[in-house]
Residue, then its C-alpha position, 0 to 999 in steps of 0.5 A: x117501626x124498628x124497635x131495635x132501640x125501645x127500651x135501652x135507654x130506660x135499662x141503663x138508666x134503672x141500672x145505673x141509678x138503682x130504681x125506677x123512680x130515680x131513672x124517670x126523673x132523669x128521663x123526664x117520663x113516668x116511672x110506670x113508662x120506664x117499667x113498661x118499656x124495660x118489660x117490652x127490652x126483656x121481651x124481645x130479647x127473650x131474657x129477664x134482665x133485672x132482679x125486683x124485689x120491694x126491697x131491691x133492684x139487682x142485675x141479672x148475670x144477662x142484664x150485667x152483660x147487656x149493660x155493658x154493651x148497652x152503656x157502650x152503645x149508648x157512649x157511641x151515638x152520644x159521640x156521633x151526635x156531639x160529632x154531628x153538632x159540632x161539623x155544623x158549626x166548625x169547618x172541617x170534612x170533605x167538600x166535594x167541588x167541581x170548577x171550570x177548567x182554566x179559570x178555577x185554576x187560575x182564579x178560584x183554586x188560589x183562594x181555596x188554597x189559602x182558605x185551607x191554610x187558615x182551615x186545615x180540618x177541611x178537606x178538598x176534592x176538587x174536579x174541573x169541568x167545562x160541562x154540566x155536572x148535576x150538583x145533587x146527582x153527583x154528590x158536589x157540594x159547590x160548583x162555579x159556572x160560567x154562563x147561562x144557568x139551566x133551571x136552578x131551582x133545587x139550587x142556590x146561585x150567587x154571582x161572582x163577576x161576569x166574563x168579557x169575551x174577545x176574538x183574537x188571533x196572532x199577527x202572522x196569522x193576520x198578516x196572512x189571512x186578512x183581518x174580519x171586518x164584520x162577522x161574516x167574514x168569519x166564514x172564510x177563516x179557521x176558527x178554533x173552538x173549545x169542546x162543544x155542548x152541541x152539535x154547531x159552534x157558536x161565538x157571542x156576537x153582536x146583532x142587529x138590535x144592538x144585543x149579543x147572541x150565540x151565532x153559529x160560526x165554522x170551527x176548524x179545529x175544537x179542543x176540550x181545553x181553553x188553554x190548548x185553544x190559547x196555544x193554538x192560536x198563539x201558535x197561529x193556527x186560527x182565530x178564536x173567542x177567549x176570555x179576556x182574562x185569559x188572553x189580556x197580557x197576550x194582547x198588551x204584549x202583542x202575541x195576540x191581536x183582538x178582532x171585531x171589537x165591538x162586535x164581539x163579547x158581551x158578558x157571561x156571568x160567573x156563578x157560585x152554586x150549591x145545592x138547596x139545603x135548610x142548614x148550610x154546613x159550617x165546612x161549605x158556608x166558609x168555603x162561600x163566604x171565602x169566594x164571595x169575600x174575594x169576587x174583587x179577585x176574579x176581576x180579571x174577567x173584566x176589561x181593563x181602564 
């Protein structure tokens, strides 16, 4: 047991109030606990700290020197605990966030953004990831996911909205290479996916029961950035499954046109997640309660009326 700290408190209070009796009334123990522990104080420093006389109680040349720096000491850790309490109620510090590349761009970082407006003492550190950090390993304090949760059990989840995926290409591509009719078809066209998870490419797609499964597809070429497969097949160089958020004002416009409707999509959830904790702090809990407030705005994941 560290008995670094035994003692100090009760010195300081002896000194600062003259006696014994006085400094165990205002720590609440007895005054044969505040002798005993000042005793074992000057014990382990190998120097007697106080004068007692029957009549008296003075410092030492030693004790007036460990007073000050004890009161100090003292002063710091009531300092760090009033910090302490205080960012568990007020939103301020670092928060630790990693996002999905495309969509916490377009999507989350807006809200995030406009949160620290109205919250200057929080401070961001933002990464953006398609893969599977490790939330506790990684130190992260909140992570938005799209899809399929591994286990989750040191972890709390809540969902924000769900994302529609589409199949799509452009019209020169089409125009060249023929529009799929069913999935099957897929094997004689340049699909493009984005970094796979995996050793095979796979698109949601529906099956013979009427559910929708990952099933495996030829990719031609792979990109670690949904943007870059956006590009790609606006530029005409495949067929690709996007989120219908990302793509929507392409196909109103025309420069993409959706393939195997009906066959294609099904939905992903979108999910706030954060690791499992007895007390959220203050500068996380306003970032979660800000994102939930504001999953109307990521309805762009849906399809429109």
């Amino acid at each position: 047991m560290n008995m670094q700290f035994d003692g100090i408190a009760e010195f300081v209070a002896v000194a600062q109030l003259g006696s014994f009796t006085a400094a165990a009334d205002q720590l609440g123990i007895t005054k044969s606990a505040v002798g005993r522990a000042v005793s074992r104080l000057e014990a382990r420093l190998g120097a007697k700290l106080l004068h007692r006389t029957t009549r008296r109680l003075t410092l030492t040349s030693q004790g007036e020197a460990w007073l000050e720096n004890s009161t100090a000491a003292l002063a710091q850790l009531d300092r760090g605990e009033s910090i302490l309490k205080l960012s568990q109620n007020t939103p301020a510090g670092q928060v630790r966030i990693d996002l999905p590349t495309a969509f916490g761009r377009l999507f989350v970082m807006p809200v995030l953004l406009e949160l620290v407006s109205r919250c200057p003492a929080i401070l961001l550190k933002v990464s953006f990831s398609d893969g599977r950090a490790d939330l506790i390993s990684e130190g992260i304090d909140l992570a938005v996911r799209i899809g399929a949760l591994d286990d989750t059990a040191d972890l709390i989840a809540r969902r924000l909205g769900a994302q529609q995926l589409v199949i799509c290409a452009a019209p020169g591509y089409l125009a060249e290479r023929g529009t799929p009719l069913n999935p099957a078809d897929l094997a004689e066209h340049d699909c493009i996916v984005g970094w796979l998870l995996s050793r095979q490419a796979t698109w949601l797609l529906k099956q013979s029961d009427g559910s929708f499964a990952p099933q495996v597809i030829p990719a031609k070429h792979e990109f670690c950035d949904l943007e870059m497969v956006q590009a790609a097949v606006k530029a005409g160089r495949g067929l690709a499954q996007l989120p219908l958020w990302m793509v929507r004002n392409d196909i109103q416009s025309g420069k993409l046109i959706t393939v195997l409707d009906g066959m294609s999509g099904g939905e992903m959830p979108i999910t706030l997640l954060w690791p499992r904790t007895r007390t959220l702090p203050a500068k996380v809990r306003v970032i979660v309660d800000e994102l939930l407030k504001n999953a109307h705005r990521f309805a762009g994941s849906a399809p429109s009326e």
